[in-house]
C-alpha positions as CSV (number, residue, x, y, z in Angstrom):
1,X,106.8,197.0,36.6
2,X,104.4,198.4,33.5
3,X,105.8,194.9,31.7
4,X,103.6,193.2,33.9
5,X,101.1,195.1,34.2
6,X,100.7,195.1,30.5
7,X,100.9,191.4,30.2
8,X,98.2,191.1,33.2
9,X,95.9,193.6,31.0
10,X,96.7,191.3,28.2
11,X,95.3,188.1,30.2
12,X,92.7,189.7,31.3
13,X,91.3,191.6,28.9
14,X,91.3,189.0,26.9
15,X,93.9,189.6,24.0
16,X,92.8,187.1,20.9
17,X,96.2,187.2,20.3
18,X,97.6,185.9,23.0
19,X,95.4,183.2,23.6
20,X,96.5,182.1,19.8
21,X,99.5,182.2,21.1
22,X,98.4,179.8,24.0
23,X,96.4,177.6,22.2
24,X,99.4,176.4,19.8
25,X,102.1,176.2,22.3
26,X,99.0,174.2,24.0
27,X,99.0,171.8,20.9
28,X,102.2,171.4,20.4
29,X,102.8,170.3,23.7
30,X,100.4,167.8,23.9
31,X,100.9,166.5,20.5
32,X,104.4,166.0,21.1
33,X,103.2,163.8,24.4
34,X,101.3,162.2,22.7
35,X,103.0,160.9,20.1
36,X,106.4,160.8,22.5
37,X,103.9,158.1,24.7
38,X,102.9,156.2,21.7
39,X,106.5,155.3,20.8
40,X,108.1,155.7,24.6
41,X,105.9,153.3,26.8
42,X,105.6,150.1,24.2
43,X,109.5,150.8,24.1
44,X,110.3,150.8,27.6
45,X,108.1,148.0,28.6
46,X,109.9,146.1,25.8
47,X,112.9,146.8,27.8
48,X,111.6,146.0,30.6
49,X,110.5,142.5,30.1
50,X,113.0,141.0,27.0
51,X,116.3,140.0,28.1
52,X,119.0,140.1,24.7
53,X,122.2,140.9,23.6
54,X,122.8,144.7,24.0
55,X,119.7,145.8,26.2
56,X,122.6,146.9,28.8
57,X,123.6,149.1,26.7
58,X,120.4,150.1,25.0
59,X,119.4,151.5,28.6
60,X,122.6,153.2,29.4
61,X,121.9,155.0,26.0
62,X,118.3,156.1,27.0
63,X,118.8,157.0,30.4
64,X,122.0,158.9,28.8
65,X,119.3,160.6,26.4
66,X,117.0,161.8,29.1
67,X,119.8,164.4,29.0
68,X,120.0,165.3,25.5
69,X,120.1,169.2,25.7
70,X,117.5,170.8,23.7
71,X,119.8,172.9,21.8
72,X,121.2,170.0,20.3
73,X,117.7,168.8,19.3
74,X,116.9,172.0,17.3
75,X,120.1,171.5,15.5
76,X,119.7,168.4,14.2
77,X,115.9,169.0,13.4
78,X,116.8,172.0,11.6
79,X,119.8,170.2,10.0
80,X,117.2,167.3,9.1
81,X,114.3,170.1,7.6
82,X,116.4,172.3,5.8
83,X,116.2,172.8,2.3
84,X,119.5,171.0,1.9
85,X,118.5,168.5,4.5
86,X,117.4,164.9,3.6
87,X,113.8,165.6,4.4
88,X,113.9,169.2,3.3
89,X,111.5,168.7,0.9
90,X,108.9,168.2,3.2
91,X,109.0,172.0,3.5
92,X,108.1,172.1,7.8
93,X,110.8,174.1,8.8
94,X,109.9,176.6,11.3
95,X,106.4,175.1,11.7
96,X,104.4,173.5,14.2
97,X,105.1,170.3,13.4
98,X,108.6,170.6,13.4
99,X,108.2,171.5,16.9
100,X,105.9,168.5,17.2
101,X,108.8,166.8,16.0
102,X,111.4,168.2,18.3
103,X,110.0,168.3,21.4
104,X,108.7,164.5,20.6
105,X,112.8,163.3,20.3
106,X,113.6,165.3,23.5
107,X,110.6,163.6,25.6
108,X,110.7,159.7,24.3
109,X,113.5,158.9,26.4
110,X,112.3,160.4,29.3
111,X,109.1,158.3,29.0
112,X,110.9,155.0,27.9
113,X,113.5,155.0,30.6
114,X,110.4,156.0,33.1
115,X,108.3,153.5,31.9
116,X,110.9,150.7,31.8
117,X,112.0,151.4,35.6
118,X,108.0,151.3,36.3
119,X,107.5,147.7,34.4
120,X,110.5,146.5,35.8
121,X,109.2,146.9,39.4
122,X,105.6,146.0,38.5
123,X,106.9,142.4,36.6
124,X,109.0,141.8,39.8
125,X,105.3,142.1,41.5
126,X,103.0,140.2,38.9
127,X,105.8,138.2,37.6
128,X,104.0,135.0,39.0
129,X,100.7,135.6,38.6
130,X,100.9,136.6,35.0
131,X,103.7,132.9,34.6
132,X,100.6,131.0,36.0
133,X,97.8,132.6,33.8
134,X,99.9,131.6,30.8
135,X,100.1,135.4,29.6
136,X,102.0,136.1,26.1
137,X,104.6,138.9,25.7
138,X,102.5,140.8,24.4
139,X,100.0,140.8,27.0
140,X,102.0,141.1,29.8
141,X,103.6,144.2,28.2
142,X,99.7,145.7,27.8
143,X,98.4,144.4,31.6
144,X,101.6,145.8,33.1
145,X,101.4,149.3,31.0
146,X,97.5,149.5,31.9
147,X,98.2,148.9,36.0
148,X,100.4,151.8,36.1
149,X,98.1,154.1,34.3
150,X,94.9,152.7,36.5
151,X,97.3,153.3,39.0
152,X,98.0,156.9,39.0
C-alpha cells in the first residue's frame, strides 16, 4: 500500500521526473505508429486490391506476424544494433530510436493485415463505382484508405 501511495504523490505533485518519463514513452509510441502507418496501410491496401503469384502466402505470413512475440523483436533489434551487428555502427542501441524501431516491426503487421481486411470489404463495396469512373491503382488504393479513415 505506501507503493501507491508514493506513486499517487508522484502524479500528483507533479514529479518532473516522471512526466520525463511519460513524455518519451509518449513519443516513442506514437513515432512508432506513425511510421508503422506509413509503411502498414499503403501495404495492406496493396494486398488488398493486386491479385499475383504469392499474395496467398504473403497474407498468411502477415497475419502469422501479428503474432510475432515481442521478445523475439528485441532480439533481433539488438542483434541488428550491436556493435558487432551489421548496423552497429549506427551506435542506437539502447536508445529511443531503437525502440522507435522495434515497436514499428511489432505493429506493421498488425496495421497491414487490418488495413487489407478493411480495403478488401470496402473494394467489394465501391468496386463498381470506382470500375465506372475509370480510377487508377493508385487512386483506388488512396479513395479506399481515405473512406475508412473519414469513416471512423
Amino acid at each position: 500500500m505506501p507503493d501507491q501511495l508514493s506513486a499517487w504523490q508522484l502524479i500528483w505533485s507533479g514529479d518532473p521526473a516522471l512526466f520525463a518519463i511519460v513524455r518519451l514513452s509518449l513519443a516513442v509510441s506514437l513515432s512508432a505508429a506513425a511510421l508503422a502507418a506509413m509503411v502498414g496501410m499503403p501495404l495492406g491496401a496493396l494486398l488488398a486490391l493486386t491479385r499475383f503469384h504469392g499474395r496467398f502466402s504473403l497474407v498468411v505470413l502477415l497475419n502469422a506476424l501479428m503474432g510475432l512475440p515481442p521478445v523475439v523483436v528485441g532480439l533481433a533489434v539488438y542483434l541488428l544494433l550491436s556493435r558487432s551487428g551489421p548496423l552497429g555502427a549506427m551506435g542506437i542501441l539502447f536508445t529511443p530510436s531503437a525502440m522507435v524501431i522495434a515497436q514499428t516491426i511489432l505493429i506493421v503487421p498488425i496495421i497491414a493485415a487490418l488495413t487489407r481486411q478493411t480495403v478488401e470489404d470496402l473494394w467489394a463495396e465501391y468496386r463498381d463505382e470506382l470500375t465506372a469512373m475509370d480510377v487508377r491503382p493508385a487512386g483506388r488504393m488512396a479513395t479506399l484508405l481515405w473512406t475508412r479513415a473519414t469513416a471512423c
